[in-house]
N, C-alpha and C positions, 0 to 999 in steps of 0.2 A: 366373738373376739374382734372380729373388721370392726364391726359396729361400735365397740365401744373405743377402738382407736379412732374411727371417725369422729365420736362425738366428742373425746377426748382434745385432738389436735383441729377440731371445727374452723377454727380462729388464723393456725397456720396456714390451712387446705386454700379458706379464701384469699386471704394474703396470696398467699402460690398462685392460685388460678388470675389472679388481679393482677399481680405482676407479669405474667408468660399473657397476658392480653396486652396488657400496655407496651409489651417491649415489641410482640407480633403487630400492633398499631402503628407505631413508631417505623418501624423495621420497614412497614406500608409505605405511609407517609416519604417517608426515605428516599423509597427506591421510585413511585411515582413520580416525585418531584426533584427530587435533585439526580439521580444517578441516571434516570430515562432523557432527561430532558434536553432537548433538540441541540440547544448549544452546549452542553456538556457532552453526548456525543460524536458534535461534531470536531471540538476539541481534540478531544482521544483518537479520532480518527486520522486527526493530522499528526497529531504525536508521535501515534503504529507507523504511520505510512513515512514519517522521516529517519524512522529507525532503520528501514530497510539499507542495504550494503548497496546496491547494485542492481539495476532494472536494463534488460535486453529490449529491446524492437527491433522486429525484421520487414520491412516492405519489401513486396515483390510485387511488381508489375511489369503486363505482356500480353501483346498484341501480334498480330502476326508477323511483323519485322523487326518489334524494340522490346528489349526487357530492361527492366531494372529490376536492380536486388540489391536494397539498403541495409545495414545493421548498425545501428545505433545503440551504443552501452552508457549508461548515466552511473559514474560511482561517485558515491556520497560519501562525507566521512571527514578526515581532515583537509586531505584536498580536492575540491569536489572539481571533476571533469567530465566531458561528456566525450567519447571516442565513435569513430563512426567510417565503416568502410561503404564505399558505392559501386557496384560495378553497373554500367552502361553498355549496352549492345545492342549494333543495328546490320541487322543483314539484309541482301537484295543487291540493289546493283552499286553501292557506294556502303562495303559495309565495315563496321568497326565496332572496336572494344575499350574503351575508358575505365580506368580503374585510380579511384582517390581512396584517400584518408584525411580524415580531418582530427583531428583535435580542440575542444575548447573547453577554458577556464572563465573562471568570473569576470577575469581583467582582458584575456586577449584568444582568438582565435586563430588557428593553425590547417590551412589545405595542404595539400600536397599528389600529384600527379603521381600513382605507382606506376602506371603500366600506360599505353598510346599504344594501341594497333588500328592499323588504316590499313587499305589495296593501296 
């Protein structure tokens, strides 16, 4: 019974198998060269990466008498700023604590002294 529907639909079966190779070729070809390809890629990667809302960084640095501890927040979006606190400290025989905020847009940037502690 198989056999004589195979040799019946012969003519489709090739066709089918001829078509699901051409489109599995094609589908190749595709994804090697255009979808892999370094500057398309690299493209999509900028794309991803400006979708994101909002990116933190925290530096801390310290030694035996100075720290810093930065945090810097970049939000993106309609109005794009970048916000940023710094605390500075130095202890031993002349010692203190600095503490800013900064603020900046595309057009202007904003410091500001929170805190001054001296001896």
């Amino acid at each position: 019974m198989i056999t004589t529907l195979i040799r019946a639909n012969r003519k489709l079966l090739i066709w089918s198998a001829l078509l699901i190779l051409l489109i599995f070729a094609g589908l190749t070809v595709w994804y090697r060269n255009i979808y892999s390809d370094p500057r398309n890629v690299f493209q999509a990667m900028l794309e991803n990466s400006l979708r994101t809302g909002s990116v933190t960084k925290e530096i801390v640095q310290a030694d035996e008498s100075q720290t810093l501890d930065q945090r810097v927040r970049l939000l993106t979006g309609d109005n794009h700023t970048v916000q940023g606190v710094t605390n500075l400290s130095q202890t031993g025989l002349a010692s203190a604590k600095v503490v800013t905020e900064s603020l900046g847009t595309p057009t202007s940037d904003f410091v500001r002294y929170k805190s001054i502690e001296t001896d």
